[in-house]
N, C-alpha and C positions, 0 to 999 in steps of 0.2 A: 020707604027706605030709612034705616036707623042710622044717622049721621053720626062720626067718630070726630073727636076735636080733643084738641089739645095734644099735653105729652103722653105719648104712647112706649111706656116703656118696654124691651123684649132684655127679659131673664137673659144670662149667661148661661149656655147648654152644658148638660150633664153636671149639677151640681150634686155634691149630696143632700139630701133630705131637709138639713138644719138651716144648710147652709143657704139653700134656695131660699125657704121661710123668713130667714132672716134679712136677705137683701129684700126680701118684694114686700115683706112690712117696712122699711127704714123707705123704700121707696113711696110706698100707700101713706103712712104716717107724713112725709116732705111733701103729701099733694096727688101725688100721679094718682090718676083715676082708672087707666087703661095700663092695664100687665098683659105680656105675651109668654107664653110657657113654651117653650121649643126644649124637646129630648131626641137628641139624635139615637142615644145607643137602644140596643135591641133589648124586648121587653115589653110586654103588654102591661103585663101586671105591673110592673115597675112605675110606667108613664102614667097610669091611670092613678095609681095612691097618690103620686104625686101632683096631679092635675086637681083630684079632686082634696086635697090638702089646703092646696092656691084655692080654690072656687069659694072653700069653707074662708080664709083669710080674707078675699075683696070682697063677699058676703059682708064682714064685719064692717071693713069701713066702705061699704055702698060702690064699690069699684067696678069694673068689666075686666073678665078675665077670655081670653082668644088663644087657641090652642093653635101652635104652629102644625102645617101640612095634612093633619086628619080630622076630617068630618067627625070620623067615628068615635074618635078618643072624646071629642068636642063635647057631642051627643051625651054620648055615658057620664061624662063629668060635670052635666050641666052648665056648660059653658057656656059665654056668650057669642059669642064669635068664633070662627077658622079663618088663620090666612092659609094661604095655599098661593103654593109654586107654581111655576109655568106647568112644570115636568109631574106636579103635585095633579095637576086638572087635565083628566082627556074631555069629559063634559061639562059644564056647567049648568047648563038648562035644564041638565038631565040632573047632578045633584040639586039642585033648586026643590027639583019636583020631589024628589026623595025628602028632605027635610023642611019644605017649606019654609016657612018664613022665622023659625022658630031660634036659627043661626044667622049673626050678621058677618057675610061673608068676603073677605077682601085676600084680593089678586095683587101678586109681583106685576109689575110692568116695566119695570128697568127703565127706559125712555121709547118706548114703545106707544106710543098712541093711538094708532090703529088698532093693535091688539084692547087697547082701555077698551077705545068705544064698542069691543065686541065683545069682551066678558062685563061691559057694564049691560050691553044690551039683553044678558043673558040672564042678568041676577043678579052682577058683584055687586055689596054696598059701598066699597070703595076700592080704589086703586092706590097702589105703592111705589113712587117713583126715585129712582136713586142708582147710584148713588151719586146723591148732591156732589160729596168731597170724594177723594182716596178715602178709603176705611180701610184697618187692619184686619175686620169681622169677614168681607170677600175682599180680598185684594185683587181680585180677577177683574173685577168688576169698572168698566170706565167711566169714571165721573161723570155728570152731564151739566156739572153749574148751575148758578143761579140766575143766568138767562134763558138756559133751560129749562129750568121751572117755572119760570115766570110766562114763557110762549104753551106749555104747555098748561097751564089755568088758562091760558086765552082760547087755547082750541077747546077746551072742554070747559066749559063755564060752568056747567050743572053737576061737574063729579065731584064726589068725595075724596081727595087727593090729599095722602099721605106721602110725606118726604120723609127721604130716609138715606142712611149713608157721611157718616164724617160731621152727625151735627153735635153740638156742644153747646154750654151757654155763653161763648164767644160769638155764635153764630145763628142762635135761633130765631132771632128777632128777625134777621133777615131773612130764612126761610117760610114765616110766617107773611114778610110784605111784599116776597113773592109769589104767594098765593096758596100755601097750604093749607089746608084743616089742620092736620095733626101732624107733629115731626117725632118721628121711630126715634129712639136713642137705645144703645147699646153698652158702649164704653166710655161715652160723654157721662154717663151716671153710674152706672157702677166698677165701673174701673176707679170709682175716687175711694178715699178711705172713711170720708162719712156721706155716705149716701144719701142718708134722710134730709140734712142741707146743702147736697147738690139736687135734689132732686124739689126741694123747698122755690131754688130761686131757680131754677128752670120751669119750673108753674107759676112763679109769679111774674117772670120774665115773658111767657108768653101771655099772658093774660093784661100784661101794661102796654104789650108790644102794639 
């Protein structure tokens, strides 16, 4: 299993072309090692230039690049990784067998734990718990705290456990000493207007933490 750590940063969906490139280098350039590419709008063609755009970018500076919800786009773009949705996986065991070992694959779990131990027991390399805080990104979404997190590293000692949801570099130190590998950021980093040094002391903030 390919262990994920640190900042895990996830693109802002549907950018244009430039614009994309430009936030996920300013963020590669400040540190992050881990980019998420998420395109909601419709378009094969569309997702794929642009997935394989990023792959040729974190190529440069040695980074992982993880395509949101599809195996398939993953696959053709050379990617490293897929996360995938609840709604995204009817099987896991069964994609497992399709792509072997060849994607590292990480599941939503909301605060779900039952559901972790059974798409870890399937194949996931990690699980995504969240959301830590209120986030604007799902506001649907009910917080589950940081003693949330922290019981949830105790039941699962051996996962891979991404946080996600409302972290920031007000907050990350503290998602880190309650027990996560890597914390997801969305708008904690690129919502700022210079990315490269919000995303500079967010890697060096987890890494002193």
């Amino acid at each position: 299993m390919t262990k994920v750590s640190g900042i895990y940063a996830i693109l802002p969906a549907d950018l244009e072309m430039a614009d994309l490139l430009s936030k996920a280098e300013a963020a590669l350039k400040g540190g992050v090692r881990i980019l998420q590419f998420r395109d909601k709008k419709q378009g094969y063609k569309r997702a794929i230039k642009r997935a394989k755009a990023l792959r040729e970018l974190t190529h440069r500076y040695e980074a992982m690049l993880f395509i949101n919800d599809s195996a398939n786009l993953a696959v053709a773009a050379g990617a490293d990784g897929v996360h995938l949705g609840r709604d995204d996986l009817s099987d896991l065991a069964e994609l497992r067998s399709q792509i072997g070992e060849r994607l590292i694959v990480g599941v939503t779990c909301r605060a779900d734990v039952a559901y972790a131990k059974a798409v870890l027991n399937d194949g996931a390399d990690y699980v995504s718990f969240g959301a830590v805080w209120a986030t604007t990104t799902k506001p649907e979404v009910p917080p589950l705290g940081l003693a949330r997190l922290a019981k949830t590293r105790q039941l699962l000692p051996d996962a891979n456990i991404c946080a996600i949801g409302g972290i920031t570099a007000d907050n990350v130190v503290q998602v880190k000493a309650a027990g996560a590998d890597c914390a997801a950021v969305i708008s904690g980093l690129f919502a700022d207007e210079d990315i490269e040094s919000k995303a500079r002391l967010l890697t060096e903030m987890w890494k002193l933490a």
